[in-house]
C-alpha positions in Angstrom: -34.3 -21.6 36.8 -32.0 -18.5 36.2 -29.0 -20.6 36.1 -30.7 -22.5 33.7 -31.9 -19.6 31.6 -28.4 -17.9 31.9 -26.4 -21.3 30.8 -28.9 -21.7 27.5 -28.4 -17.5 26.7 -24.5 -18.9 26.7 -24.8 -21.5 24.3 -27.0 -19.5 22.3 -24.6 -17.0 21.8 -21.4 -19.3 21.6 -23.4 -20.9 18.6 -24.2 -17.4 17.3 -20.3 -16.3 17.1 -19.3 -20.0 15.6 -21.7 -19.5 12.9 -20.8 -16.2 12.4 -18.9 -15.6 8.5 -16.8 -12.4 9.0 -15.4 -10.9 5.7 -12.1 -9.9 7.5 -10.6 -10.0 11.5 -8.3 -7.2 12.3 -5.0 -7.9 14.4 -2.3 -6.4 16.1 1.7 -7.1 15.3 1.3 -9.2 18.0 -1.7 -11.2 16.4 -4.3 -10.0 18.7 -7.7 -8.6 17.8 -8.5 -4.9 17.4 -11.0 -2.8 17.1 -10.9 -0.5 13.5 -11.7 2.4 16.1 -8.0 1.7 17.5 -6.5 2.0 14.1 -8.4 5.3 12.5 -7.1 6.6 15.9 -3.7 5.4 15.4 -3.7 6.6 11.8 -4.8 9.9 12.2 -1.7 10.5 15.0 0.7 9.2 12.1 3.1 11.5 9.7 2.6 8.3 6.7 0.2 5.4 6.8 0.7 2.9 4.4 -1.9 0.2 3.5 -0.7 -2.7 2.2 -3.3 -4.2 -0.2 -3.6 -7.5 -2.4 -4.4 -5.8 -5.4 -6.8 -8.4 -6.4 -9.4 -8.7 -2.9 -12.6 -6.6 -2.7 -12.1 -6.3 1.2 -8.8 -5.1 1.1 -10.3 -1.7 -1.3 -13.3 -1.7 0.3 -11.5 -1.2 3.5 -9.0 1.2 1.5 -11.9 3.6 0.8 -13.7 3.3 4.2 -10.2 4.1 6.2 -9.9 6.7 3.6 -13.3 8.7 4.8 -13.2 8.1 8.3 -9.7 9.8 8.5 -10.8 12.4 6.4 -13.6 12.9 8.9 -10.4 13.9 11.5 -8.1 15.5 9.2 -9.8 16.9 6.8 -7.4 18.6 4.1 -4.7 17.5 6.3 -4.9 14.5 4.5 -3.2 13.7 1.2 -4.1 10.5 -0.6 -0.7 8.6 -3.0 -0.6 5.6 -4.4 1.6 3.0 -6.0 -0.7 3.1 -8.9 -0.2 5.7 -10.1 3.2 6.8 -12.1 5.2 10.0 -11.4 4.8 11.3 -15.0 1.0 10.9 -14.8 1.2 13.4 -12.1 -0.1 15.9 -14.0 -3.6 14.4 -15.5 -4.6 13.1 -12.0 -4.1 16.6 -10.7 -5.9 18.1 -14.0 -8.6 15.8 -13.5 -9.4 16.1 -9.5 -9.1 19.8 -9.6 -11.8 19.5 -12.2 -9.8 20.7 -15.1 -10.2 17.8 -17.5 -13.1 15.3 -18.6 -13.4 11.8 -17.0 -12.9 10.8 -20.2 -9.7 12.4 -21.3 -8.0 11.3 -18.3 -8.8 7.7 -18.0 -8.3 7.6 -21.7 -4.6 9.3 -21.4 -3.7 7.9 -18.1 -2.0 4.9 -17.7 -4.5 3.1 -15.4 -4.5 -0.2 -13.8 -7.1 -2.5 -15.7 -8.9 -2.7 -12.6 -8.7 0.8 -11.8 -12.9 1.4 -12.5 -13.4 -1.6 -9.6 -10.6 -0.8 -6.8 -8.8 2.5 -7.2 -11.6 5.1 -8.9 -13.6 5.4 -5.6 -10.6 6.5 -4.0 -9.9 9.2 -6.7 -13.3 10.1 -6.7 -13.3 10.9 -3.0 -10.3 13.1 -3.2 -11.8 14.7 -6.6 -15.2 15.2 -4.5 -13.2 16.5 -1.7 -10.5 18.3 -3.1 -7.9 16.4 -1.6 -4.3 16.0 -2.9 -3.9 12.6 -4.6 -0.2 11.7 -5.4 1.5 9.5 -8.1 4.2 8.0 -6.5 5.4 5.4 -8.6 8.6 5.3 -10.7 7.2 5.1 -14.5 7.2 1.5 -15.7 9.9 2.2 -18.7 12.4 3.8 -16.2 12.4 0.5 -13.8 12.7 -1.7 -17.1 16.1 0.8 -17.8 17.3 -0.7 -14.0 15.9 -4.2 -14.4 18.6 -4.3 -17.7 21.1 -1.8 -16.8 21.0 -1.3 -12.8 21.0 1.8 -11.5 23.6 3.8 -13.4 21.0 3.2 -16.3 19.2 6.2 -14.6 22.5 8.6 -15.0 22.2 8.6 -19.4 18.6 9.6 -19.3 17.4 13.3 -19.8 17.1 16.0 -17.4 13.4 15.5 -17.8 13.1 11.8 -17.6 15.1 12.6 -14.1 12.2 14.9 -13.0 10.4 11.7 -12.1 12.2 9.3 -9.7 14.7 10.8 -7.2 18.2 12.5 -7.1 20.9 10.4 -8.3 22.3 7.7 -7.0 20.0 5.6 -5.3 20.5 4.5 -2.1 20.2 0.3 -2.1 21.0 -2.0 0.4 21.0 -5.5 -1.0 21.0 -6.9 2.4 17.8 -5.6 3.5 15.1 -9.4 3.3 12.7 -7.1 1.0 15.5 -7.6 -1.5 17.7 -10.5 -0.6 14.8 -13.1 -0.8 13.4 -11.7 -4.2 16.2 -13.5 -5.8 15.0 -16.5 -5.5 11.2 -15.0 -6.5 12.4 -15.0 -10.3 15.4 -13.0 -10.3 17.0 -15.0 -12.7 18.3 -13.7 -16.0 16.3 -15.4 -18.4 15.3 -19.0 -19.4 16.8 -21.7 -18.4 19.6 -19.6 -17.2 20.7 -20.3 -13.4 22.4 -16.8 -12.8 20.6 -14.8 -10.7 20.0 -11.3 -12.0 21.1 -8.3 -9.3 19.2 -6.1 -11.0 16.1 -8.1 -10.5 15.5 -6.4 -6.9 17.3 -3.4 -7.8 13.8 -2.4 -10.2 12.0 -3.1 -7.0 14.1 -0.7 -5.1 13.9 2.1 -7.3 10.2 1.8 -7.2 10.4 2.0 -3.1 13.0 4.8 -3.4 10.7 6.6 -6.0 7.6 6.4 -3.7 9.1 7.1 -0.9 10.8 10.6 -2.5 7.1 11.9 -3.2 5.6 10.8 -0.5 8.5 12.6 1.7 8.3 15.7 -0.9 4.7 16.0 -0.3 4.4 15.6 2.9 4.6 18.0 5.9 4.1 18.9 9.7 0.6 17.9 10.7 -0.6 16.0 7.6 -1.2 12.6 7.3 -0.1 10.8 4.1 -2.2 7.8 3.2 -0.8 5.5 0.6 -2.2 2.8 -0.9 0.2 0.0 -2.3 1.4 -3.5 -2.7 2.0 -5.2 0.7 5.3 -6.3 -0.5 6.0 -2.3 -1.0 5.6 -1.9 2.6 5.8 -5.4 5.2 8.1 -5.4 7.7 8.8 -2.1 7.9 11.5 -2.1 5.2 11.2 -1.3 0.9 9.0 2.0 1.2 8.9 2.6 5.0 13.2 1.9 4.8 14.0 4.6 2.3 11.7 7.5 4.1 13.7 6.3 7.4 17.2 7.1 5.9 15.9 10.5 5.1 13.7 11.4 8.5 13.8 8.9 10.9 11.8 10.5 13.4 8.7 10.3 11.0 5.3 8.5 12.8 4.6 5.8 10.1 1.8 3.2 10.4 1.6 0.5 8.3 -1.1 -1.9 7.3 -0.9 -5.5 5.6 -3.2 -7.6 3.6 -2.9 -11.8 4.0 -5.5 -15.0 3.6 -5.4 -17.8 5.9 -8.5 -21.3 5.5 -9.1 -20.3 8.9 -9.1 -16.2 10.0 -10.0 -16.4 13.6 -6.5 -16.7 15.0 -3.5 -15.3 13.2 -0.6 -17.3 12.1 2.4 -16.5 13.9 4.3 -16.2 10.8 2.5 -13.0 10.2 3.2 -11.7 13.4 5.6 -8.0 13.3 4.7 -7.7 9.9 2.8 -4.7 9.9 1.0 -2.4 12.9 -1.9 -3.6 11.8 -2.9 -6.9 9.8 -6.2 -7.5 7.8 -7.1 -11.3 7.7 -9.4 -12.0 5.1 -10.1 -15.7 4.1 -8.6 -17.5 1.5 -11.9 -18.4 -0.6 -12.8 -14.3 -0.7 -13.7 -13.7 -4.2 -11.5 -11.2 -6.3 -11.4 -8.5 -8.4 -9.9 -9.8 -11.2 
């Protein structure tokens, strides 16, 4: 009768967990599942954590803000929040505003926000603003990678001393061979329509934005902090773009990295999404979105 009762508590439970609709699975590089616990532990231990989101999925900035508290928990103002964003030359309202300086108003009516910043990245600024945390714009202003995109990176060298205040030193360190780069060629680096030449500065306005983040990230970050940054997978897969440039400078740093990807079927990871991150969120592909 025990047998029985033990056999039926079995199939129960295996029909519980087949049924069961999970928003996201968490894996390992190596595509096996881990516990969140493991990763806010992990994270907290790291000099940079980046979190590779799809800018569009709910989970992904849901998940954003709940790694953001739960580290904060640990490190309190050892933490300091940046994020792709966010442009360098903005740097100033977003500190204004946190520190508690400026309206709401003024500074999501001067900033130049996302269009779904109100949905995925204001909880995140609101947290550091409530905590007084350091939030960081990290991103190369959008006219200065256009300059790159048509002129490459000596485009950078004719602009003022103050338009150089917000990307780093001159020159730019590139490598074109690095995959991050290489395969955005055929991604749309072509010069224009119907034109069949590819464009080398198509993945050079890429780089500059990895370079860029990377500078402020590394320029505000220090012994015993933990820098979270929130950005575009791309910015930070396979440990190159991002995570490259801060290794040329200080390869000894701890850095953590995060990625965001959709599979039909999120139970078992696809092994082409092995070793591209630490950690990778698998959230299904039917997940509604943002925008």
């Amino acid at each position: 009768m025990k047998t029985k009762i033990l056999l039926l508590a079995i199939f129960i439970i295996s029909i519980a967990m087949k049924s069961d609709k999970p928003a996201y699975i968490l894996f390992d590089s190596k595509g096996k599942a881990a516990k969140y616990e493991k990763l806010i532990k992990t994270a907290a231990e790291a000099d940079i954590v980046f979190f590779g989101e799809l800018h569009n999925n709910p989970i992904c900035h849901w998940l954003q803000l709940q790694i953001t508290k739960d580290l904060f928990e640990i490190k309190k103002k050892k933490l300091v929040l940046g994020a792709e964003m966010f442009e360098s030359d903005n740097q100033l309202l977003l500190t204004e505003y946190i520190s508690g300086q400026i309206t709401k108003r003024n500074f999501e009516g001067q900033a130049r926000l996302w269009p779904n910043y109100k949905t995925d990245y204001k909880p995140l600024v609101e947290f550091a603003k409530d905590n007084d945390l350091e939030f960081i714009a990290t991103n190369i202003p959008r006219r200065y990678a256009s300059v790159v995109h048509k002129s490459g990176f000596e485009g950078l060298d004719s602009l003022s001393d103050e338009a150089k205040n917000y990307y780093p030193p001159l020159p730019i360190m590139y490598d074109p061979g690095l995959d991050c780069y290489k395969n955005m060629m055929g991604m749309g680096g072509m010069s224009g329509m119907g034109k069949s030449k590819p464009n080398p500065n198509f993945p050079k306005a890429q780089a500059v934005k990895d370079a860029t983040m990377a500078y402020f990230i590394l320029k505000n970050w220090s012994e015993g902090v933990t820098f979270l940054h929130y950005n575009g997978s791309y910015h930070s897969d396979n440990h190159e773009s991002i995570v490259w440039y801060l290794k040329q400078v200080n390869p000894e740093l701890k850095i953590l990295t995060i990625t965001s990807i959709q599979q039909e079927d999120i139970k078992k990871l696809d092994e082409k999404y092995y070793d591209k991150a630490d950690y990778i969120l698998c959230i299904p592909e039917d997940m509604t979105t943002t925008y």
